[in-house]
C-alpha positions in Angstrom: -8.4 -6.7 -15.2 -7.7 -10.2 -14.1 -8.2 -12.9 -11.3 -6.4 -13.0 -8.1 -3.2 -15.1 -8.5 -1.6 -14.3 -5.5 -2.4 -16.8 -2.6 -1.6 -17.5 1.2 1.4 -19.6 1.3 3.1 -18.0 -2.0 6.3 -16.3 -2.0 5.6 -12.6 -3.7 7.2 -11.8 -6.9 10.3 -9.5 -6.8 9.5 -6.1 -7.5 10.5 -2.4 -7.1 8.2 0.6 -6.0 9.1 4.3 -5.8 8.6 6.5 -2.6 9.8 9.8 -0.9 11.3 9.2 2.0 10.2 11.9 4.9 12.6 14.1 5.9 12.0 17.7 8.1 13.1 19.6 4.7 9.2 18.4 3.3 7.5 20.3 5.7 7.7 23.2 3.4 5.2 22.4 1.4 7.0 23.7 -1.7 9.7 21.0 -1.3 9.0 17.2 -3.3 11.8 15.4 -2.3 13.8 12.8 -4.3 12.6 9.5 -5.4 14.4 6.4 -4.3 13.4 2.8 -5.2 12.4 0.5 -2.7 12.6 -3.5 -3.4 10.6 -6.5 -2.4 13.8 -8.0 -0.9 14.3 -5.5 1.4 11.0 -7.2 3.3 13.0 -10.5 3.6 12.9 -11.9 7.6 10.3 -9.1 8.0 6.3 -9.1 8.3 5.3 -6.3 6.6 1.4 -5.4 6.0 0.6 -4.1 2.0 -2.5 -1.9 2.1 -3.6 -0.8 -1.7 -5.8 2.2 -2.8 -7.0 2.9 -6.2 -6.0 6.4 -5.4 -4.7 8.8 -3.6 -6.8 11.8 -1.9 -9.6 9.7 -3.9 -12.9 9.3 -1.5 -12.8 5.9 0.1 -9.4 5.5 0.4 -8.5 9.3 1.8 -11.9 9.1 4.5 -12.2 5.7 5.0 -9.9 3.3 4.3 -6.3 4.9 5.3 -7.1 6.2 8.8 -7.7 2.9 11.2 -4.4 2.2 9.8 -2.9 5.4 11.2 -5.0 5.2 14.2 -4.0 1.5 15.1 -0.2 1.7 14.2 0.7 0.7 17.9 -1.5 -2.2 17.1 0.2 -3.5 14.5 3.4 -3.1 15.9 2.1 -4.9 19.1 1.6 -7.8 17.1 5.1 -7.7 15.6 4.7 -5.9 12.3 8.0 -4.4 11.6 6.6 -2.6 8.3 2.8 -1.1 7.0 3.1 0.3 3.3 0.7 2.1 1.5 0.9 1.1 -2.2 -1.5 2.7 -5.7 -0.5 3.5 -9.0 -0.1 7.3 -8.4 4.0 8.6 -8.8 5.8 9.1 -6.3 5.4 12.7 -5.9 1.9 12.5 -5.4 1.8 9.9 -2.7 4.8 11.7 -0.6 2.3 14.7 -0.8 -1.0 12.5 0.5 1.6 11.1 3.1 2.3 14.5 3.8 -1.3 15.7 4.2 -1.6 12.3 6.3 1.2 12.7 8.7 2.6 9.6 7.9 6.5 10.5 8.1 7.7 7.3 6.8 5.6 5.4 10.0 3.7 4.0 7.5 5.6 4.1 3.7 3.1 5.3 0.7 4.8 3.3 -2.6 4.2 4.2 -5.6 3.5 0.7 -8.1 3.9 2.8 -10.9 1.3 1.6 -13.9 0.3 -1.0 -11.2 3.0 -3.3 -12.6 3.6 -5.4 -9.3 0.2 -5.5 -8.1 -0.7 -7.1 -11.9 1.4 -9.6 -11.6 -0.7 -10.6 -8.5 -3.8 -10.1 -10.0 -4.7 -7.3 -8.1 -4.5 -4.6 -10.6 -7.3 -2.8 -12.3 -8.5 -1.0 -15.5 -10.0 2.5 -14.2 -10.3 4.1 -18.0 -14.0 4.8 -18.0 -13.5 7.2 -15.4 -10.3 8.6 -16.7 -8.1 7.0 -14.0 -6.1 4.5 -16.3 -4.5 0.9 -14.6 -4.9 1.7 -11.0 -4.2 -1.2 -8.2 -7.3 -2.9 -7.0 -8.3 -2.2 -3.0 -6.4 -5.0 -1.1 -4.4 -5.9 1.7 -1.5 -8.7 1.9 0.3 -9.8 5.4 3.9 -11.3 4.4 6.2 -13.1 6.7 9.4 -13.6 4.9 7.9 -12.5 1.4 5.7 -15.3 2.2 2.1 -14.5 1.9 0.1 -14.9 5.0 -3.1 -13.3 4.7 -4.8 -12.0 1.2 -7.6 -9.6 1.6 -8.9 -8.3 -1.9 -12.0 -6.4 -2.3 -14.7 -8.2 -4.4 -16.2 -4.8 -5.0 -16.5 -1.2 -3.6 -15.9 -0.2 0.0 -13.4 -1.4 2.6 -14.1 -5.0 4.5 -11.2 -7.7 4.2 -8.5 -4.7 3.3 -9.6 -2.9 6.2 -7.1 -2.8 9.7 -9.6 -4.1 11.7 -9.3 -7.6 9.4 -5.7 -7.2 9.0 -5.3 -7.4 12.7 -8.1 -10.0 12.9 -5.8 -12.0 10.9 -2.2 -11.5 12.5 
């Protein structure tokens, strides 16, 4: 939809995303939990790593993209990451169930940037409509320090490179 705005060295824009939190009670898979809004300012005097999908459950982001994270979440935290996020377009009832599936439990948080609104306002959002998917949020990863932006890895096309954990860490 548009060019990247967002750059190392910028301060992200305040915004708001919708999540799940984990609690033992979603173990049932019939339960869905309660919404609650998460803001930008609550990363402020963190470093947080932002990993966006296109989708949930969707191919490259269920197989291939999401996992390394999981798998090197001691990693991260070695290198003093206090927070990972997941973040797409899809509600919040949909990513609680793909954390869920993923065995996340609020390790890593799956946000929902509902209509892609945040990730637009970087430049890192995306018009899916020829394959029915709407304004999703391009695949990209951001390392903030303060809600200053450290490292800006969006994908020029399909497939998972400088969003992947492997670059993330490369770049921490």
């Amino acid at each position: 939809m548009s060019e990247v705005k967002i750059k190392v060295g910028d301060t992200v824009p305040q915004g708001t995303f919708k999540y799940i939190p984990w609690s033992p009670e979603l173990e049932n898979a019939s339960a869905c939990g309660v919404p609650v809004t998460l803001n930008t300012d609550e990363w402020k005097g963190k470093k947080v790593v932002l990993v966006s999908v296109p989708g949930a459950f969707t191919p490259t982001c269920h197989a291939n993209h999401i996992p390394p994270y999981i798998a090197k979440y001691d990693e991260f935290k070695k290198k003093g990451v206090d927070a990972i996020a997941i973040i797409a377009a899809n509600d919040a009832f949909v990513l609680s169930g793909w954390a869920r599936f993923l065995g996340l439990k609020d390790k890593i948080l799956a946000l929902s940037d509902p209509n892609a609104r945040w990730s637009a306002q970087l430049g890192l959002a995306q018009d899916l409509s020829a394959v029915d998917f709407g304004t999703r949020t391009k695949r990209y990863a951001l390392v903030l320090d303060d809600l200053q932006v450290k490292y800006v890895g969006a994908e020029p096309e399909r497939g998972v490179t400088v969003s992947g954990a492997d670059a993330v860490l490369a770049a921490l």
